[in-house]
PDB file with one MODEL, atoms N, CA, C and O in Angstrom:
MODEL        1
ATOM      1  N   UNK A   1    -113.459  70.994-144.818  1.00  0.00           N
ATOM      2  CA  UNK A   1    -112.808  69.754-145.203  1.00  0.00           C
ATOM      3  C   UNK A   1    -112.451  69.767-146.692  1.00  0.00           C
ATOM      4  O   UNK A   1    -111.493  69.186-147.201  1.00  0.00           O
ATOM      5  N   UNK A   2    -113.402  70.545-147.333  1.00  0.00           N
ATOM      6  CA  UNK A   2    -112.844  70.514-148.994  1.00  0.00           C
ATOM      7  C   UNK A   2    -111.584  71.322-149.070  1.00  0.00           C
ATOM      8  O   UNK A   2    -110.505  70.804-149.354  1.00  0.00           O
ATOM      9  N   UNK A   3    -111.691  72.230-148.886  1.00  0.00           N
ATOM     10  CA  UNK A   3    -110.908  73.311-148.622  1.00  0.00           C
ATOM     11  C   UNK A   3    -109.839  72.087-148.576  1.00  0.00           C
ATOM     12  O   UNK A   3    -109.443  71.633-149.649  1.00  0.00           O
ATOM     13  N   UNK A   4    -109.402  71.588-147.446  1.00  0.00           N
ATOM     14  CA  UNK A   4    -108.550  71.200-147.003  1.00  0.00           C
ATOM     15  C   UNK A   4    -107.600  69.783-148.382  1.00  0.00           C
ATOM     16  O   UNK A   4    -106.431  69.650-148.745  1.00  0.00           O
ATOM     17  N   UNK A   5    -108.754  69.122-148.679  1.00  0.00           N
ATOM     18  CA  UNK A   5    -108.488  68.530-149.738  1.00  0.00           C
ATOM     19  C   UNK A   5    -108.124  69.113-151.037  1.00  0.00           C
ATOM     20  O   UNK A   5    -107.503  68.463-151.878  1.00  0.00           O
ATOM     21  N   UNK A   6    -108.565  70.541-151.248  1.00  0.00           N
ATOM     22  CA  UNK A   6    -108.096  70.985-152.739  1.00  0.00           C
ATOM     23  C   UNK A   6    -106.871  72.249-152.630  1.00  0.00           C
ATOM     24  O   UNK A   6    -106.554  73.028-153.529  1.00  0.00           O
ATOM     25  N   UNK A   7    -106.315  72.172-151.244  1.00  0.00           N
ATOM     26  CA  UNK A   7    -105.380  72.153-151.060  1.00  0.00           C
ATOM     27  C   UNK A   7    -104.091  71.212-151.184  1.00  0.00           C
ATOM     28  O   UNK A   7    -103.015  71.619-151.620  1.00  0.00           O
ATOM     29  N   UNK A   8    -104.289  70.125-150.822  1.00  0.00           N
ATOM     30  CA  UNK A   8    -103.637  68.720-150.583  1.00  0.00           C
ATOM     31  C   UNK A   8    -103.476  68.742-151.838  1.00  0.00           C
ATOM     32  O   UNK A   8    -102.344  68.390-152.171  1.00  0.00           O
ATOM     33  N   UNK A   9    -104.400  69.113-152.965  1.00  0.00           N
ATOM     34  CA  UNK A   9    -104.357  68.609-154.634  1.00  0.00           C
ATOM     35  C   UNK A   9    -103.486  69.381-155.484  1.00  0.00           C
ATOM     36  O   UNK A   9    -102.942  69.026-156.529  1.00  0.00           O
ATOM     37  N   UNK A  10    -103.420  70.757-154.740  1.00  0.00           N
ATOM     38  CA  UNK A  10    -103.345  72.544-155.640  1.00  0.00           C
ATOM     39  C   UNK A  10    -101.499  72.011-155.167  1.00  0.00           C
ATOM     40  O   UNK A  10    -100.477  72.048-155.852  1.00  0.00           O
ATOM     41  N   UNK A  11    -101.681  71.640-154.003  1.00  0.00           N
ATOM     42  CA  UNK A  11     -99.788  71.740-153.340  1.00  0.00           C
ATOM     43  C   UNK A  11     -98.962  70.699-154.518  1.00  0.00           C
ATOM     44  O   UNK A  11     -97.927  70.982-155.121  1.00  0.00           O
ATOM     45  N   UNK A  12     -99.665  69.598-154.612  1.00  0.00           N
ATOM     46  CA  UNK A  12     -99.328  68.185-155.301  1.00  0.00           C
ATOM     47  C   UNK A  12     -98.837  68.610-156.654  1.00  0.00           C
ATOM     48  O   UNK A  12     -97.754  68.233-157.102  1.00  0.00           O
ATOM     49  N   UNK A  13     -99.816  69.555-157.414  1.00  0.00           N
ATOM     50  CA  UNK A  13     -99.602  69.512-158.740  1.00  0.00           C
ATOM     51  C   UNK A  13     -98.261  70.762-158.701  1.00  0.00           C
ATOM     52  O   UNK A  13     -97.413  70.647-159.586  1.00  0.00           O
ATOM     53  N   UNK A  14     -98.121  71.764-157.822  1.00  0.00           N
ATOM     54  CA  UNK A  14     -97.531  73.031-157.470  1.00  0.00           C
ATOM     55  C   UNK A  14     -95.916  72.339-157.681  1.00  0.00           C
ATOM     56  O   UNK A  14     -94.997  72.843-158.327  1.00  0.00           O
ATOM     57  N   UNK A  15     -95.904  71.141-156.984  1.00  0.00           N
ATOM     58  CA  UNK A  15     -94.776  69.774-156.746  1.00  0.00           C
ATOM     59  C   UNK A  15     -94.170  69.435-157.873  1.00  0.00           C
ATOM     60  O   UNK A  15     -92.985  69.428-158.205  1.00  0.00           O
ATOM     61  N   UNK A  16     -95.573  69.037-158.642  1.00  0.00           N
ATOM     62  CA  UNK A  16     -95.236  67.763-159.910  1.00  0.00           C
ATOM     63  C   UNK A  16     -94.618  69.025-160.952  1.00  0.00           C
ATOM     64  O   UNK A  16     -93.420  68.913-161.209  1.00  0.00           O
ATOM     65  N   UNK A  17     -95.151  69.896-161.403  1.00  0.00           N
ATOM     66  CA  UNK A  17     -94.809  71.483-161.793  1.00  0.00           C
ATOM     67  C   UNK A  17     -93.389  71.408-161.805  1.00  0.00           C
ATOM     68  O   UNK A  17     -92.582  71.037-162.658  1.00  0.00           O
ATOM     69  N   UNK A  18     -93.265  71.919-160.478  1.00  0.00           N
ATOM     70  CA  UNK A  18     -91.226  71.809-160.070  1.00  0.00           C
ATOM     71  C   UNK A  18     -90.695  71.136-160.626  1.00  0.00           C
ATOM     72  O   UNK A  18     -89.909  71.539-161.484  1.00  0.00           O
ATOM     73  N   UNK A  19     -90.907  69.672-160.361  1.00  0.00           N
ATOM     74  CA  UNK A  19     -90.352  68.664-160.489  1.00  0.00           C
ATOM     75  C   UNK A  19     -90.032  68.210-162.088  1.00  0.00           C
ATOM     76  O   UNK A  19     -88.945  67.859-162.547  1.00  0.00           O
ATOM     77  N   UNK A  20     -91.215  68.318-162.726  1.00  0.00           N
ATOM     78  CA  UNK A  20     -91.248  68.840-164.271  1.00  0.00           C
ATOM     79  C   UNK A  20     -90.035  69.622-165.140  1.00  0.00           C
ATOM     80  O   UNK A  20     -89.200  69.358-166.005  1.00  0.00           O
ATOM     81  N   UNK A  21     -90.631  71.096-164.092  1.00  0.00           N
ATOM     82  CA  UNK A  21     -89.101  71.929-164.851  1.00  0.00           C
ATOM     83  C   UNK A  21     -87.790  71.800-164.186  1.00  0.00           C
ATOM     84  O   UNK A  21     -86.921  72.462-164.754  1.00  0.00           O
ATOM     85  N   UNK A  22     -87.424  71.198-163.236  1.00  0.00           N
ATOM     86  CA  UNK A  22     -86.223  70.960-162.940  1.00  0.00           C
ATOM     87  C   UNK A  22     -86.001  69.412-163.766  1.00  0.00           C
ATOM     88  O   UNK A  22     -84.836  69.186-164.094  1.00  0.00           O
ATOM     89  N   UNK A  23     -86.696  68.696-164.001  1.00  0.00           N
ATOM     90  CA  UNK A  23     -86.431  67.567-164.570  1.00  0.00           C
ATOM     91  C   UNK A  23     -85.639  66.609-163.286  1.00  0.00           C
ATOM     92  O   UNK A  23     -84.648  66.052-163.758  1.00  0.00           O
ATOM     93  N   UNK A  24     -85.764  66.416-162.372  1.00  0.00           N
ATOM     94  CA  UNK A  24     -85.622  65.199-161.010  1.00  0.00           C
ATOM     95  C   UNK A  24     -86.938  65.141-160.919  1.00  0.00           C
ATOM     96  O   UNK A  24     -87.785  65.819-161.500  1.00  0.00           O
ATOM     97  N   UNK A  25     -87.090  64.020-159.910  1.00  0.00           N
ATOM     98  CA  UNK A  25     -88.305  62.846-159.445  1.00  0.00           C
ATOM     99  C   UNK A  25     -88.350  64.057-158.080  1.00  0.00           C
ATOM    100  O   UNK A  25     -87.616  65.019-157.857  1.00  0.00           O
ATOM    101  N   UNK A  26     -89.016  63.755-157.663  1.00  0.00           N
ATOM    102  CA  UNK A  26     -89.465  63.818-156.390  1.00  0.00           C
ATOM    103  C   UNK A  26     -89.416  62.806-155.102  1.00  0.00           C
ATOM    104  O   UNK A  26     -90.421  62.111-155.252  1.00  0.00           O
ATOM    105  N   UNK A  27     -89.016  62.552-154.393  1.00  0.00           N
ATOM    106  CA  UNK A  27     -88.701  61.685-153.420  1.00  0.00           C
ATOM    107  C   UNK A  27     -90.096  61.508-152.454  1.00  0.00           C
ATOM    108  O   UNK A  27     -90.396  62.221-151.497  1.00  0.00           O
ATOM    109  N   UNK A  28     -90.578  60.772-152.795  1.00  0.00           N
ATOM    110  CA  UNK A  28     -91.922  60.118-151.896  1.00  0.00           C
ATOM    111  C   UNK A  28     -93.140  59.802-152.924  1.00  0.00           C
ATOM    112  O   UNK A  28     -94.179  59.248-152.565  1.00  0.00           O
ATOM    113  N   UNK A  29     -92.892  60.196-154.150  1.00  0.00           N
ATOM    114  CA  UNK A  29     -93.994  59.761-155.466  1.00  0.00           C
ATOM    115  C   UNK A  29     -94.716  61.285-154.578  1.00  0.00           C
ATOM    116  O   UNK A  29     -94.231  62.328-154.138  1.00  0.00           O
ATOM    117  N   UNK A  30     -96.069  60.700-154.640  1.00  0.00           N
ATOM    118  CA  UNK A  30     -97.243  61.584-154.125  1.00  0.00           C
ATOM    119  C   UNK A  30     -97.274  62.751-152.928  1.00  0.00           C
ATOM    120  O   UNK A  30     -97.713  63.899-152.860  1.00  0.00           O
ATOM    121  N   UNK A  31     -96.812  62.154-152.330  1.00  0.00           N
ATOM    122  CA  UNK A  31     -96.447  62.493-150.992  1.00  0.00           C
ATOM    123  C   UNK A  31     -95.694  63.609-150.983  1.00  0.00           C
ATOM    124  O   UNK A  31     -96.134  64.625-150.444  1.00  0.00           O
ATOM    125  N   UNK A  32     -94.313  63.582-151.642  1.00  0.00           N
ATOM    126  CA  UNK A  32     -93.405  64.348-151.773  1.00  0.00           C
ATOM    127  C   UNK A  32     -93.569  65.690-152.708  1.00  0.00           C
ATOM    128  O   UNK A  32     -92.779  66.617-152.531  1.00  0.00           O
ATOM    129  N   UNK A  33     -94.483  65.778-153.589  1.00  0.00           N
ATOM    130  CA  UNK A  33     -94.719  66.539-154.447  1.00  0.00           C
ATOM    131  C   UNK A  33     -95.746  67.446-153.926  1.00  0.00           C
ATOM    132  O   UNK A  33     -95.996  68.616-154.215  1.00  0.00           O
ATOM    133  N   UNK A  34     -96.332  66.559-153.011  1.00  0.00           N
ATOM    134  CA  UNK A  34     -97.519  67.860-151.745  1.00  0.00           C
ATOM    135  C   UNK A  34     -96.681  68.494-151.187  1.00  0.00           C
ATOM    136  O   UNK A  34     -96.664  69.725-151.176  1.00  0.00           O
ATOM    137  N   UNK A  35     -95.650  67.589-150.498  1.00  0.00           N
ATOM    138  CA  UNK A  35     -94.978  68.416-149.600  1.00  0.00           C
ATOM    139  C   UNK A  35     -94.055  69.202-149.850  1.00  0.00           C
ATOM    140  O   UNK A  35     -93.593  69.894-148.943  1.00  0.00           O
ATOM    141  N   UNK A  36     -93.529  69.285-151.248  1.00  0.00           N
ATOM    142  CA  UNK A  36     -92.501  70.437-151.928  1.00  0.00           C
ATOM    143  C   UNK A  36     -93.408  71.361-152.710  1.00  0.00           C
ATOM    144  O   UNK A  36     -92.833  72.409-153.002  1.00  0.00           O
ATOM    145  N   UNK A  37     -94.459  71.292-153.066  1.00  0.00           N
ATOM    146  CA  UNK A  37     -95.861  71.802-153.207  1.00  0.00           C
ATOM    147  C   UNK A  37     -96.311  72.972-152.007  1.00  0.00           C
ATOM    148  O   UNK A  37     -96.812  74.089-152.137  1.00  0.00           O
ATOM    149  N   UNK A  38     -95.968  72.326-150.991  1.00  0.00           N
ATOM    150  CA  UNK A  38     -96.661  73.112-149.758  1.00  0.00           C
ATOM    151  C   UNK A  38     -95.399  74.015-149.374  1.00  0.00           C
ATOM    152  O   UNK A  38     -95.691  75.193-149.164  1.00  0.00           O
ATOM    153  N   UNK A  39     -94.215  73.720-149.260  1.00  0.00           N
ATOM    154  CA  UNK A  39     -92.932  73.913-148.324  1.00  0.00           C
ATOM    155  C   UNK A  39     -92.289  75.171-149.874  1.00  0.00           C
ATOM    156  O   UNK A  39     -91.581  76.129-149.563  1.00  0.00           O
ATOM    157  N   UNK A  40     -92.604  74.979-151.123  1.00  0.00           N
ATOM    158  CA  UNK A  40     -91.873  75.896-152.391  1.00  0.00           C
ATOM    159  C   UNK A  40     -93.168  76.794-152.147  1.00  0.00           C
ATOM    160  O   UNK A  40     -92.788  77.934-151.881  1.00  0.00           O
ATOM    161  N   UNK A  41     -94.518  76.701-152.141  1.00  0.00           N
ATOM    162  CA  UNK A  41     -95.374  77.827-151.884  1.00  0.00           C
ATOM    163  C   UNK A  41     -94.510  78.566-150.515  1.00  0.00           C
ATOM    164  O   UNK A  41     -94.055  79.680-150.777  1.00  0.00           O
ATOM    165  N   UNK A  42     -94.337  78.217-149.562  1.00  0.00           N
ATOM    166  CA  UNK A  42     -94.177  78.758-148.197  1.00  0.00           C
ATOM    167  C   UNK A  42     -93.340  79.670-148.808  1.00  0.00           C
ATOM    168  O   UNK A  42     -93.726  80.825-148.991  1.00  0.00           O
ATOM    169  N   UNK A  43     -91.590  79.077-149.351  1.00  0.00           N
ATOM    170  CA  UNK A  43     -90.244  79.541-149.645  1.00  0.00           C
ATOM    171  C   UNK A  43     -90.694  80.713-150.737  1.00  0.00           C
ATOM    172  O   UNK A  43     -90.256  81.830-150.463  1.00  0.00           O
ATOM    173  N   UNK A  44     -91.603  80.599-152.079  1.00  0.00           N
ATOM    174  CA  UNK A  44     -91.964  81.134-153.224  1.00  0.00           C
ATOM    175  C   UNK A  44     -92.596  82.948-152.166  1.00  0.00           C
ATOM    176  O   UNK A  44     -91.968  84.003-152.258  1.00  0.00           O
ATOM    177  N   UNK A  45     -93.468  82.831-151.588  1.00  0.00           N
ATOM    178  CA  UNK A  45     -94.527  83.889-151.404  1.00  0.00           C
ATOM    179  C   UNK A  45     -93.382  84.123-149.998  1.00  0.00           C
ATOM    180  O   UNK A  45     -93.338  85.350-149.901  1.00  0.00           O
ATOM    181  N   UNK A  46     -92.689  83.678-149.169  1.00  0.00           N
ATOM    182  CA  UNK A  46     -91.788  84.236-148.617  1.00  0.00           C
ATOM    183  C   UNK A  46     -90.382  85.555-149.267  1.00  0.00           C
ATOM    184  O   UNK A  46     -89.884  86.580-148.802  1.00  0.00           O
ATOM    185  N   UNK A  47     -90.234  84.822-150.423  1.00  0.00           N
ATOM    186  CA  UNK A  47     -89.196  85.639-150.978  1.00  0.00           C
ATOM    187  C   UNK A  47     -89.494  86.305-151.693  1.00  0.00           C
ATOM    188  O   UNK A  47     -88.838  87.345-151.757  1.00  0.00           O
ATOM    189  N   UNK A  48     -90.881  86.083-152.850  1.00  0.00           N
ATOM    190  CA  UNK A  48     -91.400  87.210-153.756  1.00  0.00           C
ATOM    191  C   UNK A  48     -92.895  87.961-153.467  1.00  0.00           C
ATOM    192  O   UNK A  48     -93.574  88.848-153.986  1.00  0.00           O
ATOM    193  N   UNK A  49     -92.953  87.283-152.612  1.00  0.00           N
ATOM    194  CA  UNK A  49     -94.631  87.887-151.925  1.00  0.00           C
ATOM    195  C   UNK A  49     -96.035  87.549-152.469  1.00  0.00           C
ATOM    196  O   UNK A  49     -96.154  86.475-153.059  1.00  0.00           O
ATOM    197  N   UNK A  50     -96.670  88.023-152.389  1.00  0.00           N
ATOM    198  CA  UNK A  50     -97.971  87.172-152.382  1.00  0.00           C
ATOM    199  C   UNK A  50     -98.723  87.842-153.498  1.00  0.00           C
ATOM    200  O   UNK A  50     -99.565  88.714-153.283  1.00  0.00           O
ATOM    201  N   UNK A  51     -98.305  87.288-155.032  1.00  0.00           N
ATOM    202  CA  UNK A  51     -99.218  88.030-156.164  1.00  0.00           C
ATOM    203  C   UNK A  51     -99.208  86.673-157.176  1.00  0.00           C
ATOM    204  O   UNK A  51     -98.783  85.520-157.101  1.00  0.00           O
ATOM    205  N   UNK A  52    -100.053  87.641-158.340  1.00  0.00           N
ATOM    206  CA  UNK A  52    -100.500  87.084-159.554  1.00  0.00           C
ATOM    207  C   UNK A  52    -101.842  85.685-159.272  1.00  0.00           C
ATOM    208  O   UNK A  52    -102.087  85.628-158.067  1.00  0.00           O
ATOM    209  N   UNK A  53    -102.267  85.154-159.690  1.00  0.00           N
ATOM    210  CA  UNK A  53    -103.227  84.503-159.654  1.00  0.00           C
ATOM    211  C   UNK A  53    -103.114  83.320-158.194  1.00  0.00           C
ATOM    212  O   UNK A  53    -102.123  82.696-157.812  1.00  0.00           O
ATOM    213  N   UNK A  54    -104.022  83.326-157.823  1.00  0.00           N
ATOM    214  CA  UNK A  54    -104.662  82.325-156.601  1.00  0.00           C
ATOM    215  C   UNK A  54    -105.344  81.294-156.945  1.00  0.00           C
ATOM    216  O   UNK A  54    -106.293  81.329-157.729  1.00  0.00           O
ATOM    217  N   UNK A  55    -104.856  80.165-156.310  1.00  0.00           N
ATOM    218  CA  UNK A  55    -105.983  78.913-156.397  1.00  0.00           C
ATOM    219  C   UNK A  55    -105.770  78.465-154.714  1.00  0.00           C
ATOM    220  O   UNK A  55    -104.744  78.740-154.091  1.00  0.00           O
ATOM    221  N   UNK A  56    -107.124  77.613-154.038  1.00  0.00           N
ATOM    222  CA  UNK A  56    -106.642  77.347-152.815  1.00  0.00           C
ATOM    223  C   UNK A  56    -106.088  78.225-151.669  1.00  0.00           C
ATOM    224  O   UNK A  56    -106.001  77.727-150.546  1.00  0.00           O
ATOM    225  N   UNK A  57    -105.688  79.578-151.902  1.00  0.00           N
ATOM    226  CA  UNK A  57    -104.837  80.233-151.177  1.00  0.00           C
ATOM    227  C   UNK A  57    -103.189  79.930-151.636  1.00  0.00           C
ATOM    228  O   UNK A  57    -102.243  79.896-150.849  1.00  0.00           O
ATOM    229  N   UNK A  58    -103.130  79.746-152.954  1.00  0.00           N
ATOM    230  CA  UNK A  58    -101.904  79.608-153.266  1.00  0.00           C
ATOM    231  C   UNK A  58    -101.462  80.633-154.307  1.00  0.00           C
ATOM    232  O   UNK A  58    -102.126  80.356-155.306  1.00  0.00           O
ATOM    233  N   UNK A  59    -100.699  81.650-154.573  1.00  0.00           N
ATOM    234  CA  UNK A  59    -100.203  82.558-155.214  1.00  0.00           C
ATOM    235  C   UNK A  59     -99.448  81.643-156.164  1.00  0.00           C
ATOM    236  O   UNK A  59     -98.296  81.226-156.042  1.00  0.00           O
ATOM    237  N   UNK A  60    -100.206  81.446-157.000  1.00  0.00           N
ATOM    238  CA  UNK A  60     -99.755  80.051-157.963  1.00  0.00           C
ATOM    239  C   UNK A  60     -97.764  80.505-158.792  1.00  0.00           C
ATOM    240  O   UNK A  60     -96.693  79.910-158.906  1.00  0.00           O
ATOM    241  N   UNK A  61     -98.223  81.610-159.079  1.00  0.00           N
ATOM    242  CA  UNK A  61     -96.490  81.996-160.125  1.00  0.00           C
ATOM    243  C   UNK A  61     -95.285  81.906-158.798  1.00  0.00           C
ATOM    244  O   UNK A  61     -94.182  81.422-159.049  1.00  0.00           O
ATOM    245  N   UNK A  62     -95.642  82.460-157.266  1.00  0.00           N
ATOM    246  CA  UNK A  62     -94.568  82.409-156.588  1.00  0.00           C
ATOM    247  C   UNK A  62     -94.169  81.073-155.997  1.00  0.00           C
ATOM    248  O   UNK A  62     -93.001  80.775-155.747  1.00  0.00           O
ATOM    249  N   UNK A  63     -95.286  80.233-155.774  1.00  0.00           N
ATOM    250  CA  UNK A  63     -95.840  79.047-155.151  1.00  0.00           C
ATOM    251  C   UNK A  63     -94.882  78.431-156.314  1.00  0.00           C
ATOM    252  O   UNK A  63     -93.778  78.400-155.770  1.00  0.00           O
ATOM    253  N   UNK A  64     -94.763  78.022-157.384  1.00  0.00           N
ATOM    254  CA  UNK A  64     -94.381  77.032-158.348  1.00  0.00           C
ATOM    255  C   UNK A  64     -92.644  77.743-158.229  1.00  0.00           C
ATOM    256  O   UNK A  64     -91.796  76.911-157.908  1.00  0.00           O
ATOM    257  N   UNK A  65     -92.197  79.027-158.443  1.00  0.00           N
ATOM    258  CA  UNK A  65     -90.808  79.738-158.341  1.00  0.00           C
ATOM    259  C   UNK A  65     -90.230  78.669-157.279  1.00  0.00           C
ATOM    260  O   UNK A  65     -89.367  77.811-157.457  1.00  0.00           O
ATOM    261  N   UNK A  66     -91.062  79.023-155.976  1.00  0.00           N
ATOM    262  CA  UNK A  66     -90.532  78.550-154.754  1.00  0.00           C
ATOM    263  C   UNK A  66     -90.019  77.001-154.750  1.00  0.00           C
ATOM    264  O   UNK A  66     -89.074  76.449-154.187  1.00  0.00           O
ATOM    265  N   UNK A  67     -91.115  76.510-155.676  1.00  0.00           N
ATOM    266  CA  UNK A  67     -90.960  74.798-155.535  1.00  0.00           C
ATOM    267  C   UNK A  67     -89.509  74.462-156.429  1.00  0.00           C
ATOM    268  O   UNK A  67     -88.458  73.862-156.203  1.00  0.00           O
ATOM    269  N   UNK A  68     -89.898  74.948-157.164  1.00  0.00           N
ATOM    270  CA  UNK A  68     -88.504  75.175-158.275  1.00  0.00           C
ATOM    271  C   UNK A  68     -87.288  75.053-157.646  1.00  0.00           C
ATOM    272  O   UNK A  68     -86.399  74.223-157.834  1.00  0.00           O
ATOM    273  N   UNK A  69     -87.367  76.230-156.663  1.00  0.00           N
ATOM    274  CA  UNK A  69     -86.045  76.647-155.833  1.00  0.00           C
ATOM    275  C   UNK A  69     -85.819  75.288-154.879  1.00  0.00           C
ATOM    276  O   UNK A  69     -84.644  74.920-154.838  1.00  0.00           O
ATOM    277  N   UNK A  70     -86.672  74.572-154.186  1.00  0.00           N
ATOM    278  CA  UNK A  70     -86.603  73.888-153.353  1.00  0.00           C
ATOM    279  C   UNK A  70     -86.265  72.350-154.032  1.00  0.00           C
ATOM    280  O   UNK A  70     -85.189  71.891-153.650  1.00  0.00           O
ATOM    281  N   UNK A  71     -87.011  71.521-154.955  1.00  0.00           N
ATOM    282  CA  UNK A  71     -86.890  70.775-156.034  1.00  0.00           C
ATOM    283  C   UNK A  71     -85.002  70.584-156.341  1.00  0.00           C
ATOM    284  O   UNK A  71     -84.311  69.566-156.317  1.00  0.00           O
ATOM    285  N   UNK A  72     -84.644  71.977-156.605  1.00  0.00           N
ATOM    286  CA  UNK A  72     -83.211  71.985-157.781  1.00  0.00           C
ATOM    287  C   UNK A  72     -82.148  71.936-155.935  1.00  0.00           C
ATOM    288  O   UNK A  72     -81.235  71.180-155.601  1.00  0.00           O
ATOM    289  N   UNK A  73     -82.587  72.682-155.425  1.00  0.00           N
ATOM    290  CA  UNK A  73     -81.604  72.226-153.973  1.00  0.00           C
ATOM    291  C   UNK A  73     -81.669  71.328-153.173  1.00  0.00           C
ATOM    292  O   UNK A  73     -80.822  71.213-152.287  1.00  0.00           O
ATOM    293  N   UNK A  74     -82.983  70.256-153.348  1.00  0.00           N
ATOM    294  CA  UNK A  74     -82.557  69.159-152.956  1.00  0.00           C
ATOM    295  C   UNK A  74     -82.023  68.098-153.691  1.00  0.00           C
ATOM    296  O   UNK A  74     -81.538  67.096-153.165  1.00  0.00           O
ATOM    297  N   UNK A  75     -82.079  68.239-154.565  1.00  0.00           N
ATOM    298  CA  UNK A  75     -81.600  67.396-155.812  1.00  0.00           C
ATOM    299  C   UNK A  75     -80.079  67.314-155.818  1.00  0.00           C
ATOM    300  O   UNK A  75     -79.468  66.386-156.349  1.00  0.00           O
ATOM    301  N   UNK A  76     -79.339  68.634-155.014  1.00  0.00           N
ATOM    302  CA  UNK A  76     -78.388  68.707-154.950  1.00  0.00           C
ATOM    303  C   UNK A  76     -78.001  68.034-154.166  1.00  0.00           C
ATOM    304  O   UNK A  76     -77.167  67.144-154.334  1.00  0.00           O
ATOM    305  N   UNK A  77     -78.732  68.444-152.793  1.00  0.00           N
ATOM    306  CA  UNK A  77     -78.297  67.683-151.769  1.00  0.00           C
ATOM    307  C   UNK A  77     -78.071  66.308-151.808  1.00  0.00           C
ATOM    308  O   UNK A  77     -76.990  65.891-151.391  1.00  0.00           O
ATOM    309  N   UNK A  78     -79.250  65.214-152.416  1.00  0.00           N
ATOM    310  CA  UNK A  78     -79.022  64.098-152.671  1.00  0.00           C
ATOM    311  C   UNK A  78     -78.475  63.814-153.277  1.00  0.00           C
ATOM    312  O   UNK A  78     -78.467  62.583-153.303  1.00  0.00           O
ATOM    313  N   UNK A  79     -77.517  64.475-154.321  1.00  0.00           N
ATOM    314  CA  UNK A  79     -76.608  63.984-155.087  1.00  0.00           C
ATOM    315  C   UNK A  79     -75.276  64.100-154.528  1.00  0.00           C
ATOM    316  O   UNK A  79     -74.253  63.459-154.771  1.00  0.00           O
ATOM    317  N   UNK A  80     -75.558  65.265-153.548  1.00  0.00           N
ATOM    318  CA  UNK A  80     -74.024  65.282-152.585  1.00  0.00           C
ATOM    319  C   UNK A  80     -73.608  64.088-151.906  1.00  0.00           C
ATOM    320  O   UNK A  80     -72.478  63.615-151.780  1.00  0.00           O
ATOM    321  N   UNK A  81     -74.688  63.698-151.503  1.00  0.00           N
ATOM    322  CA  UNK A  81     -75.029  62.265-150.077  1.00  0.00           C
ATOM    323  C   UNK A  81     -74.633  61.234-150.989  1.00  0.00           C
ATOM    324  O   UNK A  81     -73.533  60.730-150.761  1.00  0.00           O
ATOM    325  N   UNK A  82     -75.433  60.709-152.196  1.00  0.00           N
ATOM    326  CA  UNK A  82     -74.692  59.777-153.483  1.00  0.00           C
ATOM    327  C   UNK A  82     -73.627  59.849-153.689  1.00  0.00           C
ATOM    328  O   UNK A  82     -73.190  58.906-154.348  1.00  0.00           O
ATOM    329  N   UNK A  83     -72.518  61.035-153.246  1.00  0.00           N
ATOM    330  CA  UNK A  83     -71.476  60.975-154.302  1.00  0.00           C
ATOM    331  C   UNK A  83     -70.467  60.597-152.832  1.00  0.00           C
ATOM    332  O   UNK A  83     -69.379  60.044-152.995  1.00  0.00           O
ATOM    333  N   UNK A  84     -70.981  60.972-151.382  1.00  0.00           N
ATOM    334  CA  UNK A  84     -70.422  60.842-150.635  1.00  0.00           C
ATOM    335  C   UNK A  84     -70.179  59.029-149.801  1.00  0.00           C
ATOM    336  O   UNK A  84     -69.281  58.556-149.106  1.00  0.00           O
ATOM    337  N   UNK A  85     -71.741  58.372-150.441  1.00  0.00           N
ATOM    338  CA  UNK A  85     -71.618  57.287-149.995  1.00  0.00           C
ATOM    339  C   UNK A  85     -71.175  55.865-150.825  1.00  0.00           C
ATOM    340  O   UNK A  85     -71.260  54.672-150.533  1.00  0.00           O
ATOM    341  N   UNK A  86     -70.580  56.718-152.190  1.00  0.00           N
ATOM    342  CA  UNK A  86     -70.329  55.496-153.277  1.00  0.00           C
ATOM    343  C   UNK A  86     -68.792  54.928-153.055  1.00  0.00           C
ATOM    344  O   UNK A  86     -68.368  54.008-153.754  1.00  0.00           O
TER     345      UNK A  86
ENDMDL
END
């Protein structure tokens, strides 16, 4: 169960990170920053593989790349949808 919680925490900050260096919000406050946290680890250690330091089971340098990547393309997206519904 800890495990499971300092996961939930490691994904969150992995999020807020992204969200940081891309400079956009995150869409869900808390919520959203786990889950681009969890979903930029997946995308990060998918495309550059699974190195440099671990926390949680998270390959923290690819894990934060990934969020990055995911963060700056949705940002796009919602700005596409904004520009489409004004």
């Amino acid at each position: 169960m800890f495990s499971f919680l300092w996961s939930l925490i490691i994904g969150g900050i992995i999020g807020w990170i992204a969200g940081m260096i891309v400079g956009k919000d995150i869409p869900g406050g808390v919520f959203g920053n786990i889950i681009a946290g969890f979903i930029g680890a997946w995308l990060g250690t998918a495309i550059f593989g699974n190195w440099g330091p671990e926390i949680a089971n998270f390959a923290i340098i690819p894990a934060i790349i990934g969020a990055v990547i995911l963060v700056f393309l949705l940002s796009m997206v919602m700005r596409a949808f904004r520009k489409t519904t004004d």
